[in-house]
C-alpha positions as CSV (number, residue, x, y, z in Angstrom):
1,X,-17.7,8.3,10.9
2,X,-15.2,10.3,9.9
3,X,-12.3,7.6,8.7
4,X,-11.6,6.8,5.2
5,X,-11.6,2.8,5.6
6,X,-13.2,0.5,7.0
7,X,-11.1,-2.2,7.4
8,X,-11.9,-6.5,8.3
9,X,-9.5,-8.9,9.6
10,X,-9.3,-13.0,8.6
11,X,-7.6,-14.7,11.5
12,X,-7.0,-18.0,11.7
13,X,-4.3,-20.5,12.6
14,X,-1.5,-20.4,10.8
15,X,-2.4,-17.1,8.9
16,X,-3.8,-13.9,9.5
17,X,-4.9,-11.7,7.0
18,X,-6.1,-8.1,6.4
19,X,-8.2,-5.8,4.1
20,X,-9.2,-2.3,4.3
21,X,-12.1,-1.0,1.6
22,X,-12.7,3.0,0.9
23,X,-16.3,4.4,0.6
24,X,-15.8,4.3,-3.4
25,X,-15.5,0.8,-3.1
26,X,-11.7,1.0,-3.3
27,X,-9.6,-1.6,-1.5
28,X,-6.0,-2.3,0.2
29,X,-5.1,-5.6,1.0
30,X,-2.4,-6.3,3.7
31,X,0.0,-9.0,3.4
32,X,-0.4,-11.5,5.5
33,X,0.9,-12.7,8.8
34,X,1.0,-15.9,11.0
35,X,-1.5,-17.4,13.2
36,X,-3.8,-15.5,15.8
37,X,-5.4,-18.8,17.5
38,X,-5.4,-17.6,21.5
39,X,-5.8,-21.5,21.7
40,X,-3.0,-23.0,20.4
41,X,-0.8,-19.9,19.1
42,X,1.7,-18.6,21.7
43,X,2.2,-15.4,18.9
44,X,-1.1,-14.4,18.8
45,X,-1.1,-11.5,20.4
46,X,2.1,-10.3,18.6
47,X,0.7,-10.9,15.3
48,X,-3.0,-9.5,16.1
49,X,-1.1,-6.2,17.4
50,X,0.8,-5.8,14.2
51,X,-2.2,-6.6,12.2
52,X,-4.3,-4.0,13.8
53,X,-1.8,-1.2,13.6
54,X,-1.2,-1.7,10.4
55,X,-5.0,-1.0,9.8
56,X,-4.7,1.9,11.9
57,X,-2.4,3.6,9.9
58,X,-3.8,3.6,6.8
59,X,-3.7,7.1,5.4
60,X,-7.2,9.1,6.2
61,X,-7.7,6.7,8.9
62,X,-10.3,3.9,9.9
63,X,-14.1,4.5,10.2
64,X,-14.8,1.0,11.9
65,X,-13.4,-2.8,11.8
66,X,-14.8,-6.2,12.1
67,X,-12.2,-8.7,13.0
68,X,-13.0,-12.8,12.7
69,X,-10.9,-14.7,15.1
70,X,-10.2,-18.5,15.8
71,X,-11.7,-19.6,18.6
72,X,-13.5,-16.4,19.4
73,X,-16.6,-16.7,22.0
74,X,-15.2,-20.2,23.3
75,X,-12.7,-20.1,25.9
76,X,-13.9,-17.0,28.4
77,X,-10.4,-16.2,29.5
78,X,-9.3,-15.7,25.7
79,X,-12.1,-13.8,24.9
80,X,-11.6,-11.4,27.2
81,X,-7.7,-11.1,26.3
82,X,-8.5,-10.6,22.7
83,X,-11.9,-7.9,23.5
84,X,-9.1,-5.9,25.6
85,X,-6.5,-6.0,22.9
86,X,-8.9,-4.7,20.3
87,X,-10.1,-2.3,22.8
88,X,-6.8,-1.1,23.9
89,X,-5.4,-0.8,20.5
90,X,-8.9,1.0,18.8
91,X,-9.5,3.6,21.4
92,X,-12.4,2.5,23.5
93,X,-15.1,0.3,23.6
94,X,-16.6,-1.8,20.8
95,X,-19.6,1.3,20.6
96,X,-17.0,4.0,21.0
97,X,-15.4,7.3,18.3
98,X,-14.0,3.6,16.7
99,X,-16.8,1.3,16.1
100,X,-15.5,-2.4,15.8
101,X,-16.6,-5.3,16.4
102,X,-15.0,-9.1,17.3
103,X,-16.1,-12.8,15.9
104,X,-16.0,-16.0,15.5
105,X,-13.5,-16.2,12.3
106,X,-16.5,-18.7,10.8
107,X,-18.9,-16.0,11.7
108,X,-17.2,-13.8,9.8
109,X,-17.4,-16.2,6.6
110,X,-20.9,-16.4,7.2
111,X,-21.3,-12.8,7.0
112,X,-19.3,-13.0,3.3
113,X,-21.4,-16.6,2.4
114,X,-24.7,-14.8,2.7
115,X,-24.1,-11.2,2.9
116,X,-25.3,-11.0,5.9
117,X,-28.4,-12.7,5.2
118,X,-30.2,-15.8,7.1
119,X,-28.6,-19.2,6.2
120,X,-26.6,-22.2,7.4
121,X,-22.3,-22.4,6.8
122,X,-21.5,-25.9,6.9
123,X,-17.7,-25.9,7.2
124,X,-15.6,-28.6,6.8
125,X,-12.0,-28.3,6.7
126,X,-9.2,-29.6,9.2
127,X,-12.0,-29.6,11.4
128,X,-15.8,-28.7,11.2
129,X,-18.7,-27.0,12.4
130,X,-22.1,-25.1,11.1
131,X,-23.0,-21.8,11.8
132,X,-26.5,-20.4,11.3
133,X,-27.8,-17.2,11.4
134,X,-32.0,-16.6,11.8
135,X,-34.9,-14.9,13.8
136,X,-32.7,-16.1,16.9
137,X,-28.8,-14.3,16.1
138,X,-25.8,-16.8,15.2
139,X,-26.1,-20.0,16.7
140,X,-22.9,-22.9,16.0
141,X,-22.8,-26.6,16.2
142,X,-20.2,-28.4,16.2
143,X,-16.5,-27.0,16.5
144,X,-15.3,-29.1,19.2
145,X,-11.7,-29.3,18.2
146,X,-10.6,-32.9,17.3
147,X,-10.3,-34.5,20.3
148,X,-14.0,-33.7,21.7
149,X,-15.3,-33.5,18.2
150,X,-14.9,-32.4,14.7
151,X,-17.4,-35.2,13.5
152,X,-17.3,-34.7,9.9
153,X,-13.9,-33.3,9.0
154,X,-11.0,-34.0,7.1
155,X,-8.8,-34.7,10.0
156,X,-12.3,-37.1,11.3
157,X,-12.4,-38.8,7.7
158,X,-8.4,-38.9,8.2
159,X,-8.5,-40.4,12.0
160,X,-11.5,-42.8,11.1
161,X,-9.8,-44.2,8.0
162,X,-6.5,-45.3,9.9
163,X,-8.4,-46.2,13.1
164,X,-10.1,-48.8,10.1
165,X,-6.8,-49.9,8.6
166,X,-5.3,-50.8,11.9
167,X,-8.2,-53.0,13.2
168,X,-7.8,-54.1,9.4
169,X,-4.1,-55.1,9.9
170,X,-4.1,-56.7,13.3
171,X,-7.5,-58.8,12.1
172,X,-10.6,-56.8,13.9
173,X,-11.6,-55.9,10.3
174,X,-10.1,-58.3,8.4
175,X,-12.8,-57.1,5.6
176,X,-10.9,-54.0,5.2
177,X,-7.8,-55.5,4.4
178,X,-8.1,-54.0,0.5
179,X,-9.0,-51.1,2.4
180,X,-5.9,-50.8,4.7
181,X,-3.1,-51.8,1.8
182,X,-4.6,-49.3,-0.3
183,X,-4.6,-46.3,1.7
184,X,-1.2,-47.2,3.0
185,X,0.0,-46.9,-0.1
186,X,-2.1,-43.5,-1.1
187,X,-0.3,-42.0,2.0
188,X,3.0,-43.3,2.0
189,X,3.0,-45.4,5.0
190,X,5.5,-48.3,5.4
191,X,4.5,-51.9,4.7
192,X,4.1,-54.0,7.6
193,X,1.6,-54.3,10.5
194,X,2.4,-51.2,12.3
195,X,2.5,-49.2,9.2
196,X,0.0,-46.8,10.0
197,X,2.0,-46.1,13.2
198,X,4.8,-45.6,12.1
199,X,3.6,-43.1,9.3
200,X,1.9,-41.0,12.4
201,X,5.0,-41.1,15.0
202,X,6.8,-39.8,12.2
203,X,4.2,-36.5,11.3
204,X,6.2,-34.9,14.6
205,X,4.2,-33.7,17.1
206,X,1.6,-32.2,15.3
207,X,0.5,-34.7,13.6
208,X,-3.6,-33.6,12.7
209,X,-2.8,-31.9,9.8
210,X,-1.1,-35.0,8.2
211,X,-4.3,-37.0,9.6
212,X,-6.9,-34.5,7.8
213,X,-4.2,-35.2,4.4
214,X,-5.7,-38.5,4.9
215,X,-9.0,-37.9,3.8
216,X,-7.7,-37.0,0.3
217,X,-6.6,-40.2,0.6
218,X,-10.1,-41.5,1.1
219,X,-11.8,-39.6,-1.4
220,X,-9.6,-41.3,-3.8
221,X,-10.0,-44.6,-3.2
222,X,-14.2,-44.1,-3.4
223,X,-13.8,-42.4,-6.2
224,X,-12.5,-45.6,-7.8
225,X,-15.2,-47.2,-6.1
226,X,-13.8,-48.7,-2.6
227,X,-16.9,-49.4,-0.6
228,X,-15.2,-48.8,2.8
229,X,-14.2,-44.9,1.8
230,X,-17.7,-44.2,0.5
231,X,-18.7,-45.3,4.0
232,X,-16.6,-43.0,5.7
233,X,-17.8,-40.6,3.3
234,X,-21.3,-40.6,3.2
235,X,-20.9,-41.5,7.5
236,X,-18.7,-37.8,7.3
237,X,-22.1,-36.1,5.1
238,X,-24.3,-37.4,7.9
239,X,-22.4,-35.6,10.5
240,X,-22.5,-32.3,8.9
241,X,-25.8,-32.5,8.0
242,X,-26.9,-33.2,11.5
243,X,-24.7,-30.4,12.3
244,X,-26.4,-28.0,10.4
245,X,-29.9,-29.0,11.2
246,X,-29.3,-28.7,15.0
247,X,-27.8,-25.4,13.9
248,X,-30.7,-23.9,12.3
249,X,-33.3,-25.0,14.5
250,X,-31.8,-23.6,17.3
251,X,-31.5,-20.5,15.4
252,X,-35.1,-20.4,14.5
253,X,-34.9,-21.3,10.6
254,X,-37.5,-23.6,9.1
255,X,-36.6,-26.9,7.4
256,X,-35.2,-27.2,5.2
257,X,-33.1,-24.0,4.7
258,X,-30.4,-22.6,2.6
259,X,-26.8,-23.7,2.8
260,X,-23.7,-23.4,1.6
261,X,-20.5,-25.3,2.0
262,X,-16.9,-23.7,3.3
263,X,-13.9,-25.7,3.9
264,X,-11.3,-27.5,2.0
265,X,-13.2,-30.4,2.8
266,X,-15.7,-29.7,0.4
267,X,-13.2,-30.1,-2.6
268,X,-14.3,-34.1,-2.2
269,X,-17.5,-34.2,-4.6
270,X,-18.4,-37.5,-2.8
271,X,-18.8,-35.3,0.5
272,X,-20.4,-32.7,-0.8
273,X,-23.2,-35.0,-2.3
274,X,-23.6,-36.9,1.2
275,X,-24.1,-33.3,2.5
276,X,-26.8,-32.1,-0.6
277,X,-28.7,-35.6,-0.1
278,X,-29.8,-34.6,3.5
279,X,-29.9,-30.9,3.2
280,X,-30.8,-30.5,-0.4
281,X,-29.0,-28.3,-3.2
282,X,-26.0,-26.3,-1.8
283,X,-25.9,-22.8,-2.5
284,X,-23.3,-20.8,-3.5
285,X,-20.9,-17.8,-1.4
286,X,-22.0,-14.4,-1.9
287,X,-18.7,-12.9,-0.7
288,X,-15.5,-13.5,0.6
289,X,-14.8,-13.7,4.2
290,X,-13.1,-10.2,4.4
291,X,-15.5,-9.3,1.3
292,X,-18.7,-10.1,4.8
293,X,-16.7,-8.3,7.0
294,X,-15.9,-5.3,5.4
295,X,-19.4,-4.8,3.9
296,X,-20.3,-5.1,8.3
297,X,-17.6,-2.6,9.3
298,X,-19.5,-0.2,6.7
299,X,-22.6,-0.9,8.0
300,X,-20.9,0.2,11.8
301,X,-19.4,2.8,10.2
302,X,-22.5,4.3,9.1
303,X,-21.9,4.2,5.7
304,X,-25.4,2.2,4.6
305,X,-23.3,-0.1,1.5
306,X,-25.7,-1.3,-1.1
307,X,-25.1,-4.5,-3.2
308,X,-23.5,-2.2,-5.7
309,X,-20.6,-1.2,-3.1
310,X,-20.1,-4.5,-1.9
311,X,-20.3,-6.6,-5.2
312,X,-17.8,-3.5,-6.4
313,X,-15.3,-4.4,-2.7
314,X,-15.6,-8.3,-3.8
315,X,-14.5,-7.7,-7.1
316,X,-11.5,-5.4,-6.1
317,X,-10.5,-8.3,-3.8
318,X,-10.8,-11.0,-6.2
319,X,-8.6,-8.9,-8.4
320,X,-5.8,-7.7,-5.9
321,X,-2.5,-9.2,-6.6
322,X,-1.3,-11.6,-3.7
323,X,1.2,-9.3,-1.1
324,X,3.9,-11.1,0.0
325,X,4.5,-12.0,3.7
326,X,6.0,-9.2,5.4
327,X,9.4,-10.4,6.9
């Protein structure tokens, strides 16, 4: 293709980002912009517009693009809105003078976590899910969003550990008393019997990301060896774990089979070791998110990267000084 980039986009809720990468290896990152979650992000389309001209007019032009999304492949009717974006804004169809292509945002991390190899992301952030890829294409579990699911993530480890301290406070659990006071205190909640309550009616209306805050909470307290947070712990492990191995078998990998963690989740090293005593050793990221989806817009573009390129693309990446947010 005839373009001088190739360019990836990050979306995700509350931030969008974008980075373009030359055939030397060279790279331009964007500065980022808010959230492009069809789902829950009236501004979506505003901020994925702006995003994808601003690819566009790089100087020399584009050779193909690769954009992860939130929520991409889920909800049919937002699918389709963001496929006709993309193709109204790139000039054609996904196999046209413009190759692109549109994914899941955790896809697209897969892509950079094994570069583009076979394997099992197990991500565990504000919410969770694994994504596999084997002799069978991408295949999730998990992902559910926190109402229907989420088993596993910081806003589950969050949720489960006040749902505890409440049955603990009004005398369901009256073994988790200890329990209850001490994450009360970890998270700031009032004393009293309807101090969890009153800490969550005062989050606002969007309370989940104060919820998943929780689980730093958690972590905590079985660090310093609170039997009740290692529970909720090791019962959080389980879940990805079983994530991941539905995952893979449904993607065709044998058991057991490489994985490696994503999320913010995964700072918790209790977590992390619930996780790696059901699945074994975790593995470690290849590449970056756009560092996976830049090395697959070169491979659409026709540009046949080798490790060379795209360790040289990470690198640059790595390195690039942090643009502000354009105002």
């Amino acid at each position: 293709m005839g373009g001088a980039w190739v360019a990836a986009i990050d979306g995700g809720g509350t931030k969008t980002a974008l980075a373009l990468a030359s055939r030397a290896g060279g790279v331009r990152v964007a500065a980022p912009r808010g959230g492009s979650n069809p789902q829950d992000g009236p501004g979506w389309r505003a901020v994925l517009e702006a995003v994808l001209d601003e690819a566009l007019g790089a100087p020399g032009g584009l050779a193909a693009l690769v954009a992860g999304l939130p929520g991409h492949g889920e909800v049919a009717a937002h699918e389709r809105a963001v496929e006709a974006l993309l193709g109204d804004r790139l000039g054609g169809p996904p196999d046209g003078p413009l190759p692109w292509e549109g994914i899941n945002d955790v896809a697209l991390a897969h892509l950079g976590a094994f570069g583009g190899a076979e394997g099992v992301l197990v991500l565990s952030g504000t919410g969770s899910m694994a994504m596999a890829r084997g002799p069978l294409g991408f295949v999730r579990a998990g992902g559910w969003g926190d109402v229907l699911g989420d088993e596993g993530s910081a806003a589950a480890i969050g949720r489960e550990a006040l749902t505890l301290a409440a049955r603990a406070l009004d005398g369901r659990a009256p073994e988790a008393e200890g329990f209850a006071q001490a994450l009360c205190a970890r998270i700031g909640a009032p004393p009293g019997p309807f101090g969890p309550l009153e800490w969550l009616m005062a989050r606002g209306d969007r309370p989940r990301a104060a919820v998943a805050g929780a689980a730093r909470a958690v972590d905590a307290l079985a660090a310093a060896g609170d039997p009740h947070a290692a529970r909720l712990l090791d019962r959080a492990g389980a879940e990805l774990a079983l994530a991941a191995e539905a995952a893979a078998r449904r993607a065709g990998l044998p058991a057991p089979s490489p994985w490696v963690p994503a999320g913010g989740a995964f700072a918790s090293a209790l977590l992390r070791r619930a996780v790696e005593d059901r699945l074994g050793p975790a593995g470690r990221a290849r590449l970056s998110a756009l560092g996976g989806g830049l090395l697959r817009a070169a491979q659409l573009a026709g540009w046949q990267p080798d490790t060379f390129w795209a360790d040289r693309v990470e690198a640059a990446l790595a390195a690039a000084p942090a643009p502000a947010h354009p105002a």
